[in-house]
PDB file of N, CA, C and O in Angstrom:
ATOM      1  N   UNK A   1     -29.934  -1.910  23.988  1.00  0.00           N
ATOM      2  CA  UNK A   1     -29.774  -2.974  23.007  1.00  0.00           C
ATOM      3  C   UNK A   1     -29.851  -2.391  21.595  1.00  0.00           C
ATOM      4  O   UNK A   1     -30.771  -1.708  21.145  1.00  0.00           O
ATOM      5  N   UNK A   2     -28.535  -2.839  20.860  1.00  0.00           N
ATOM      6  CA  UNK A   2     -29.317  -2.597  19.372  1.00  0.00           C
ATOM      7  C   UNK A   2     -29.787  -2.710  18.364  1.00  0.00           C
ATOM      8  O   UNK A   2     -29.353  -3.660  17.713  1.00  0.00           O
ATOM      9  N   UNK A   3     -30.728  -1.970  17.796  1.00  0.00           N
ATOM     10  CA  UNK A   3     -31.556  -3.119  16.441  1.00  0.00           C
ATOM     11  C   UNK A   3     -30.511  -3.469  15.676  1.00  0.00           C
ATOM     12  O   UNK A   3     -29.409  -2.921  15.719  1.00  0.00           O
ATOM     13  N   UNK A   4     -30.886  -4.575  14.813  1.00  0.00           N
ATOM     14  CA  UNK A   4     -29.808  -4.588  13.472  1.00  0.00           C
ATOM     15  C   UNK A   4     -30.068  -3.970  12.040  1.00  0.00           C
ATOM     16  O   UNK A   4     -29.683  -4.385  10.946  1.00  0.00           O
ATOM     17  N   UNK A   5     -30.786  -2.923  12.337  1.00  0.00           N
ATOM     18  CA  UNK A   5     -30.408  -1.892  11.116  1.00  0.00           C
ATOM     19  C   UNK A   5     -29.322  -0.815  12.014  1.00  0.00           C
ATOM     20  O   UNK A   5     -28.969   0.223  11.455  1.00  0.00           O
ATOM     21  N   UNK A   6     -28.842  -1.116  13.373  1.00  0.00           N
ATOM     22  CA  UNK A   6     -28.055   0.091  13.760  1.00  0.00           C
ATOM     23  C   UNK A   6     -26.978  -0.459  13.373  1.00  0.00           C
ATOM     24  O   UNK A   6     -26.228   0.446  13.010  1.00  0.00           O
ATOM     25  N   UNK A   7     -26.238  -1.969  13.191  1.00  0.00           N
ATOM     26  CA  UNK A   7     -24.982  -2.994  13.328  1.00  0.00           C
ATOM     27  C   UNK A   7     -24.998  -2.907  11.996  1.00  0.00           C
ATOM     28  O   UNK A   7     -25.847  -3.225  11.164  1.00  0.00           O
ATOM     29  N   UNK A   8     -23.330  -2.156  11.871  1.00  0.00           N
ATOM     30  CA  UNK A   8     -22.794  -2.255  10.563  1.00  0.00           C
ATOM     31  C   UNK A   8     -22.096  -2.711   9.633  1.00  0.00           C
ATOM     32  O   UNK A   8     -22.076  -1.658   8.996  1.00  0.00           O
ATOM     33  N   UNK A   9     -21.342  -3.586   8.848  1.00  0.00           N
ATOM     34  CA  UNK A   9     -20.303  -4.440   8.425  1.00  0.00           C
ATOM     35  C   UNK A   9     -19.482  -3.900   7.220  1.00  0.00           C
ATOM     36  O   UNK A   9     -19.796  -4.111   6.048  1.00  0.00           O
ATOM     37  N   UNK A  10     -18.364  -3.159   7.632  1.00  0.00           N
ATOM     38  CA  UNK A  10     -17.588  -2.509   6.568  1.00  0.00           C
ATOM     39  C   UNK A  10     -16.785  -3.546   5.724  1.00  0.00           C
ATOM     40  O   UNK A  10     -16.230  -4.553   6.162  1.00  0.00           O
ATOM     41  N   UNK A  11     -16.831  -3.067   4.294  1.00  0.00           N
ATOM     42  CA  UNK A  11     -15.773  -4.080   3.141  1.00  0.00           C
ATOM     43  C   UNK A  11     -14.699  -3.290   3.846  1.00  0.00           C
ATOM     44  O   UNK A  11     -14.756  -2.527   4.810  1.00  0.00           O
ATOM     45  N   UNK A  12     -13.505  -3.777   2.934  1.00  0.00           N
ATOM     46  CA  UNK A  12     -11.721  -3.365   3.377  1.00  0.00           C
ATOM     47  C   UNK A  12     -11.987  -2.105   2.898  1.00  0.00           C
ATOM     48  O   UNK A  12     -11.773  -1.145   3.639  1.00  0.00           O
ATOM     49  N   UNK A  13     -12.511  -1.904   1.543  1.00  0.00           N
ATOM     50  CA  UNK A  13     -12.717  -0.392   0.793  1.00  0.00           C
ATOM     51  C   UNK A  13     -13.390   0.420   1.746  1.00  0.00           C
ATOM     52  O   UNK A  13     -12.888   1.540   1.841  1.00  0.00           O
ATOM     53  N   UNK A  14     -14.192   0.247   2.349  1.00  0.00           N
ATOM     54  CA  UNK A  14     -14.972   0.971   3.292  1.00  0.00           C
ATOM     55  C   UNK A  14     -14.131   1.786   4.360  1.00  0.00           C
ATOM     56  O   UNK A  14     -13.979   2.957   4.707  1.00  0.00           O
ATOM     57  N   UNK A  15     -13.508   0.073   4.805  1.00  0.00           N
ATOM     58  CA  UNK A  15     -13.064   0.459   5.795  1.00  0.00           C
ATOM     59  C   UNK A  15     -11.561   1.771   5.871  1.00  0.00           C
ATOM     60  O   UNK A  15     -11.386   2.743   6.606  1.00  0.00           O
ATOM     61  N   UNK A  16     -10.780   1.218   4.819  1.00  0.00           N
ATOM     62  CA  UNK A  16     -10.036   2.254   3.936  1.00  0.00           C
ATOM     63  C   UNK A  16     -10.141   3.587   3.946  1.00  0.00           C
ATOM     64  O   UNK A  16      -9.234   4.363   4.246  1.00  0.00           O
ATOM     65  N   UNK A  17     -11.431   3.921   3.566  1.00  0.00           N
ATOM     66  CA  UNK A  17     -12.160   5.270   2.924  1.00  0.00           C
ATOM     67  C   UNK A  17     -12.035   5.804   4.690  1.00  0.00           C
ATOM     68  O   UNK A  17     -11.122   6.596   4.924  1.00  0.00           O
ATOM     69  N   UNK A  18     -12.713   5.478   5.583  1.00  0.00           N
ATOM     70  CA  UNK A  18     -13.151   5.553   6.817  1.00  0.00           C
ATOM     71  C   UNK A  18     -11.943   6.291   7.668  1.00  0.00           C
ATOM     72  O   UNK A  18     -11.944   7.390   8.223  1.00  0.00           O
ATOM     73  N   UNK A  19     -10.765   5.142   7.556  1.00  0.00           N
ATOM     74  CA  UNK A  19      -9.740   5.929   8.339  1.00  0.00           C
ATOM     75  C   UNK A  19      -8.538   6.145   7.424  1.00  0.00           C
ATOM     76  O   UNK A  19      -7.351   6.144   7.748  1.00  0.00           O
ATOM     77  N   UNK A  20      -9.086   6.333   6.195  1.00  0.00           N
ATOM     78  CA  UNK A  20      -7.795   6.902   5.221  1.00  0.00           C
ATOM     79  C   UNK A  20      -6.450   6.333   4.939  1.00  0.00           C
ATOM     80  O   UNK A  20      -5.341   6.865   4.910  1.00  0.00           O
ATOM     81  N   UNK A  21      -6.747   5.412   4.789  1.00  0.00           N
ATOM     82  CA  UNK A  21      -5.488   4.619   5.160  1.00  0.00           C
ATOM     83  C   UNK A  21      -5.438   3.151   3.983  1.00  0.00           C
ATOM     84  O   UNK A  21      -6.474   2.601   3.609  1.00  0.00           O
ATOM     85  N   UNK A  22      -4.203   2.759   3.591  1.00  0.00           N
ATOM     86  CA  UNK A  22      -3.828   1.807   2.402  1.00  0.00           C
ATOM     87  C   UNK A  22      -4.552   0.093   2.383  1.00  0.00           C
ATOM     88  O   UNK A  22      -4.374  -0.734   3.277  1.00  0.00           O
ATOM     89  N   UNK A  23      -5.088  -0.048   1.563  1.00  0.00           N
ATOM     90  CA  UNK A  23      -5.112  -1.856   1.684  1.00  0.00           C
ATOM     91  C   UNK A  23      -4.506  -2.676   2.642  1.00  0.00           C
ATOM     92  O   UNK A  23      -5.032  -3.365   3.515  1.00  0.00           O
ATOM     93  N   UNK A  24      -2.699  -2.422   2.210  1.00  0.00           N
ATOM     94  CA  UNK A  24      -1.954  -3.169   2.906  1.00  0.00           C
ATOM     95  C   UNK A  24      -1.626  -2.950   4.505  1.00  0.00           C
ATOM     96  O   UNK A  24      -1.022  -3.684   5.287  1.00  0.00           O
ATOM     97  N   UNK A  25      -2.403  -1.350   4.745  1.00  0.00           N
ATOM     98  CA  UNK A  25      -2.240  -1.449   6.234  1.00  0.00           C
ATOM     99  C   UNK A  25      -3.264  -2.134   7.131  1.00  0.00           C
ATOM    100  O   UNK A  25      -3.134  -2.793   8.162  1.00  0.00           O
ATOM    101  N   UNK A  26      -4.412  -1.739   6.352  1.00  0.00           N
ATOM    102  CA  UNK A  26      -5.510  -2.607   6.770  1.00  0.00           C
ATOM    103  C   UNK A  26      -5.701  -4.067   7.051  1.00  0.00           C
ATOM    104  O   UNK A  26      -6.272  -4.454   8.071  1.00  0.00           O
ATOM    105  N   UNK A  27      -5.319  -4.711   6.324  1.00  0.00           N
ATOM    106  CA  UNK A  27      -4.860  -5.851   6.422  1.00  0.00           C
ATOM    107  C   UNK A  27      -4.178  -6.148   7.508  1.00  0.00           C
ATOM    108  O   UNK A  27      -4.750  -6.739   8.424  1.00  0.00           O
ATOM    109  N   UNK A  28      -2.840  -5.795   7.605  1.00  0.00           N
ATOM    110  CA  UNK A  28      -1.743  -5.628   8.507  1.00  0.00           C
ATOM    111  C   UNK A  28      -2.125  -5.469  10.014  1.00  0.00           C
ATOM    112  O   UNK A  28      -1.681  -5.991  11.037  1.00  0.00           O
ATOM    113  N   UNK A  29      -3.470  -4.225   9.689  1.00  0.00           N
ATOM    114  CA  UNK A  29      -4.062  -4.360  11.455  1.00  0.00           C
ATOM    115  C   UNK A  29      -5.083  -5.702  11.634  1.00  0.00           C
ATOM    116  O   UNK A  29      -5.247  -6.251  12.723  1.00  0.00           O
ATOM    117  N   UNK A  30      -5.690  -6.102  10.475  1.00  0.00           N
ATOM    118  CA  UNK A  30      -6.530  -7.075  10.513  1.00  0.00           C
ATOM    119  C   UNK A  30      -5.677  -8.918  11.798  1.00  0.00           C
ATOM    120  O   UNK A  30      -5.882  -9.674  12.748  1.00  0.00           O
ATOM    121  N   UNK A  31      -4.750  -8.534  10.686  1.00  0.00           N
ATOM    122  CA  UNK A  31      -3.528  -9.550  10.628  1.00  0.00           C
ATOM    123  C   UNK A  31      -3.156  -9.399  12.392  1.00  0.00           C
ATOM    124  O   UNK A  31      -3.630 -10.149  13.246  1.00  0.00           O
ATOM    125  N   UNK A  32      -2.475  -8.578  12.587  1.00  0.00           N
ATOM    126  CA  UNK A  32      -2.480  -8.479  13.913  1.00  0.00           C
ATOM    127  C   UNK A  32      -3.537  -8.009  14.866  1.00  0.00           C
ATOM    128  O   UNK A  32      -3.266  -7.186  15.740  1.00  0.00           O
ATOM    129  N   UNK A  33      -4.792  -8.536  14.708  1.00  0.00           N
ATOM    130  CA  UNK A  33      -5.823  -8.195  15.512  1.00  0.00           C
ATOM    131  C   UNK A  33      -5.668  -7.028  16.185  1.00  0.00           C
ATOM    132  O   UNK A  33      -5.931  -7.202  17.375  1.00  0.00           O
ATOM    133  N   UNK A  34      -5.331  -5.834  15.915  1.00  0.00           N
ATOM    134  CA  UNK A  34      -5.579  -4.261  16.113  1.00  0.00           C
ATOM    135  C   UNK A  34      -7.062  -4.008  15.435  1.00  0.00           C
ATOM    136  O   UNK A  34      -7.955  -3.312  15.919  1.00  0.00           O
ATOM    137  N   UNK A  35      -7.103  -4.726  14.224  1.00  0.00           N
ATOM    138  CA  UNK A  35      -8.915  -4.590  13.658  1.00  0.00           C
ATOM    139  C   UNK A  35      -9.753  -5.305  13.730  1.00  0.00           C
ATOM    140  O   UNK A  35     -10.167  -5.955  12.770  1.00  0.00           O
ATOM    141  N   UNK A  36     -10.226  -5.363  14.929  1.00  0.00           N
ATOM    142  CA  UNK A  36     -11.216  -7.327  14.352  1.00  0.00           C
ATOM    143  C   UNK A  36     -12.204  -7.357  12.631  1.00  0.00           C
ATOM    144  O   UNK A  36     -12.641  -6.555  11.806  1.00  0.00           O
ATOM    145  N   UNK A  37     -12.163  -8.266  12.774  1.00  0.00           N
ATOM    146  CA  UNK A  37     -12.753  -8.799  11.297  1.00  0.00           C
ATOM    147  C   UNK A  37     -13.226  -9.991  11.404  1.00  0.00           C
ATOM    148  O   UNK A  37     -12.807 -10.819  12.213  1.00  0.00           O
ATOM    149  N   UNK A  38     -14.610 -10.268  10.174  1.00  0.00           N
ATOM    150  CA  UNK A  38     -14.470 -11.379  10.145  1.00  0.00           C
ATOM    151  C   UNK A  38     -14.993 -11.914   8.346  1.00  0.00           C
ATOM    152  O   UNK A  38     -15.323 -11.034   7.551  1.00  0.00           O
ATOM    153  N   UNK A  39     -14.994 -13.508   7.895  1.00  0.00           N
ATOM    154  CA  UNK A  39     -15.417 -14.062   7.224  1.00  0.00           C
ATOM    155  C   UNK A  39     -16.497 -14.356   6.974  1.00  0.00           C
ATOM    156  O   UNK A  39     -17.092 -15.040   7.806  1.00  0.00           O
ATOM    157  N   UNK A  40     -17.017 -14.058   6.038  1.00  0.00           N
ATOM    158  CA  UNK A  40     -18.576 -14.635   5.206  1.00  0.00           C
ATOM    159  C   UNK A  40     -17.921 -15.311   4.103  1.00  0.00           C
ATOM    160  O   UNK A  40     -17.187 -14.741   3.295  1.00  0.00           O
ATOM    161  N   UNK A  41     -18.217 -16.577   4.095  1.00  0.00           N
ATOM    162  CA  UNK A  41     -17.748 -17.078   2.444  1.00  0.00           C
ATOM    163  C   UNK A  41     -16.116 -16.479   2.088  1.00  0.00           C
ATOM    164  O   UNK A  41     -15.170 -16.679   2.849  1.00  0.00           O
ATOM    165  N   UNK A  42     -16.029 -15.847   1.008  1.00  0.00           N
ATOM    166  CA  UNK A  42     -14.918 -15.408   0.779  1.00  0.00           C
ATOM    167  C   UNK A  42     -15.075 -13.869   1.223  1.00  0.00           C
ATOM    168  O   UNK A  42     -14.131 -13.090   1.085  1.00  0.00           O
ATOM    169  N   UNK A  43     -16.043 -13.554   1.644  1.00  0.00           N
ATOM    170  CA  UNK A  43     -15.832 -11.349   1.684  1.00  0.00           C
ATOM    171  C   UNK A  43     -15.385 -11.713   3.332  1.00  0.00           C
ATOM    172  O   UNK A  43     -15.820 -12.557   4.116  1.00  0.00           O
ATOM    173  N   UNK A  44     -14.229 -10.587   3.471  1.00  0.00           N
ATOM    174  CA  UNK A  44     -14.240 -10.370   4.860  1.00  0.00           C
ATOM    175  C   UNK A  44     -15.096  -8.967   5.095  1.00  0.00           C
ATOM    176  O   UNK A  44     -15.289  -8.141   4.203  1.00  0.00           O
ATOM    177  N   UNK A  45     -15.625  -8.838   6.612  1.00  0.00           N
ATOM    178  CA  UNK A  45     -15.803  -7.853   6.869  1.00  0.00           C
ATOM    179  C   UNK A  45     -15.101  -7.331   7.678  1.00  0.00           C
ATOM    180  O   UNK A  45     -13.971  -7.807   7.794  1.00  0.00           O
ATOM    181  N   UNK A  46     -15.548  -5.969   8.691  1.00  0.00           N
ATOM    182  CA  UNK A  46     -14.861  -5.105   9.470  1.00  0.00           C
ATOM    183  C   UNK A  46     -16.046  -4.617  10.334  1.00  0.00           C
ATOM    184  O   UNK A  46     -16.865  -3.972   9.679  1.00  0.00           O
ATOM    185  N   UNK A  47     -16.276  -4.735  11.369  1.00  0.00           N
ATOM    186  CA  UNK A  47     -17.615  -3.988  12.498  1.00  0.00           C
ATOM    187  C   UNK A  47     -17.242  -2.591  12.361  1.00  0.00           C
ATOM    188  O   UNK A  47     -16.114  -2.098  12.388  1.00  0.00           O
ATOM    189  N   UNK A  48     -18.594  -1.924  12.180  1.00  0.00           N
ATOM    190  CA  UNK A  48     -17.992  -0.466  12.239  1.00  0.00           C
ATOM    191  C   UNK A  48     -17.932   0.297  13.500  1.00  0.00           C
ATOM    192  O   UNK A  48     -17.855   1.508  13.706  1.00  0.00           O
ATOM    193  N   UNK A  49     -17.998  -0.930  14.454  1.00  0.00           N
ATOM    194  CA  UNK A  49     -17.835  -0.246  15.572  1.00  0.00           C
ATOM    195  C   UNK A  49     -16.431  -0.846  15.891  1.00  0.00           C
ATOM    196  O   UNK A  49     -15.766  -0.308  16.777  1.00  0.00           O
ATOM    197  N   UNK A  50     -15.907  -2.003  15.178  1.00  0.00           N
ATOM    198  CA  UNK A  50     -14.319  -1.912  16.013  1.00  0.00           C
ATOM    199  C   UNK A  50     -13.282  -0.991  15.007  1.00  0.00           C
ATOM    200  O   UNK A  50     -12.081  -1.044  15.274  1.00  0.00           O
ATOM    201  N   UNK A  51     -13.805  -0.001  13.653  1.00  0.00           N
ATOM    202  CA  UNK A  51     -13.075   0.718  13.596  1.00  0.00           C
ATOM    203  C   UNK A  51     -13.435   2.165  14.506  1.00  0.00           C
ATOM    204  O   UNK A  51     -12.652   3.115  14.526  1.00  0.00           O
ATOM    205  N   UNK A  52     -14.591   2.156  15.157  1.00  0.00           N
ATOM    206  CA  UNK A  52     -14.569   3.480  16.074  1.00  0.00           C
ATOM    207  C   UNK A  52     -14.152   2.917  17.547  1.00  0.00           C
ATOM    208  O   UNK A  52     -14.423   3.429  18.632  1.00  0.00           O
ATOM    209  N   UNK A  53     -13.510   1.870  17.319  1.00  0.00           N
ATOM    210  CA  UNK A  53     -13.093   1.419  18.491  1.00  0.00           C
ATOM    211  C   UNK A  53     -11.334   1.588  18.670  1.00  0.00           C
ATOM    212  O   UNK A  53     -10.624   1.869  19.635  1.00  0.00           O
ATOM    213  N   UNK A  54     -11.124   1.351  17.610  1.00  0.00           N
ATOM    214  CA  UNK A  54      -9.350   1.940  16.650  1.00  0.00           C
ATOM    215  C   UNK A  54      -9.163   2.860  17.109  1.00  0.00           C
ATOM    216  O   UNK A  54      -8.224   2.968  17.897  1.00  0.00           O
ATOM    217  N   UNK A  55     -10.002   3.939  16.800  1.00  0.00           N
ATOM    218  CA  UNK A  55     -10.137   5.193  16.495  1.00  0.00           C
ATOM    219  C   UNK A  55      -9.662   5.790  17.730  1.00  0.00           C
ATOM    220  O   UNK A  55      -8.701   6.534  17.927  1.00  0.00           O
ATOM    221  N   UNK A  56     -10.688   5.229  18.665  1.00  0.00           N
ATOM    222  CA  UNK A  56     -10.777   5.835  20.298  1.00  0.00           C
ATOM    223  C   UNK A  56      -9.389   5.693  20.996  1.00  0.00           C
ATOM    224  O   UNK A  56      -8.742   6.553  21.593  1.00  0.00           O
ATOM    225  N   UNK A  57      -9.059   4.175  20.728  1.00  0.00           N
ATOM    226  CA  UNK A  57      -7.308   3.689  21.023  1.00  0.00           C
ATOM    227  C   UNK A  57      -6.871   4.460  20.743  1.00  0.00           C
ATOM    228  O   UNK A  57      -6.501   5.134  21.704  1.00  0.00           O
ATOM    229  N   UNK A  58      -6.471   5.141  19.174  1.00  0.00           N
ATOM    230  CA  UNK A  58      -5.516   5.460  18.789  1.00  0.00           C
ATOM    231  C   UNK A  58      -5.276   6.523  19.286  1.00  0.00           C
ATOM    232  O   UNK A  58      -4.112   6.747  19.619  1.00  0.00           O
ATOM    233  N   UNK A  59      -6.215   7.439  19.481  1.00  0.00           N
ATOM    234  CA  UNK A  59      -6.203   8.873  20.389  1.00  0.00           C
ATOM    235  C   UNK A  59      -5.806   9.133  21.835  1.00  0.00           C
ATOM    236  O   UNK A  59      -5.472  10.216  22.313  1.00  0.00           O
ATOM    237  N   UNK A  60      -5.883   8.160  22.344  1.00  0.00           N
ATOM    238  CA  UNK A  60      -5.714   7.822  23.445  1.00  0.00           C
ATOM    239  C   UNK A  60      -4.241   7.331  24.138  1.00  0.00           C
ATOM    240  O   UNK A  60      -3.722   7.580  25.226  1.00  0.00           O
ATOM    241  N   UNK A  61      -3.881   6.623  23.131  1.00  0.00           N
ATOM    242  CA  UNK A  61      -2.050   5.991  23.166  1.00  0.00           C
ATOM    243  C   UNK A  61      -1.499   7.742  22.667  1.00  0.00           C
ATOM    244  O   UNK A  61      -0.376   8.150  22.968  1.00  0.00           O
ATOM    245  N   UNK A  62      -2.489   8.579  21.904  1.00  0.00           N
ATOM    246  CA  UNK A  62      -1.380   9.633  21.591  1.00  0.00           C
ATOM    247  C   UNK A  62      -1.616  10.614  22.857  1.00  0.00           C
ATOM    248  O   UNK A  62      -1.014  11.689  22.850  1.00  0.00           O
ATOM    249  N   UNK A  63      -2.166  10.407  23.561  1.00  0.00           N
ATOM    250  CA  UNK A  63      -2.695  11.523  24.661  1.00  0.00           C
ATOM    251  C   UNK A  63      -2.176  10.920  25.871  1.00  0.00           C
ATOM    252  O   UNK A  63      -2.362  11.463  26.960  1.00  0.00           O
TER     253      UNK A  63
END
């Protein structure tokens, strides 16, 4: 189980920085649920485990 100082919530910038990659693509995966995300008020976030969850996909469709 894990505490919640381990559960992380990336901004878009974060998430950006993370896998190097543009605003508008981010979005774009958001948009087509390739990234889950979600809403607080107006900030969205990003789990930083469904971008190491991307991550794992993406390596994987190339292998």
């Amino acid at each position: 189980m894990q505490h919640t100082s381990d559960i992380q919530a990336l901004t878009v910038p974060e998430a950006m920085a993370a896998l190097r990659i543009s605003r508008n693509k981010i979005y774009d995966l958001m948009r087509t649920k390739k990234l889950p995300s979600f809403t607080i008020g107006r900030a969205r976030r990003i789990p930083a485990t469904a971008v190491r969850t991307f991550m794992h996909q993406q390596l994987e469709e190339e292998h």
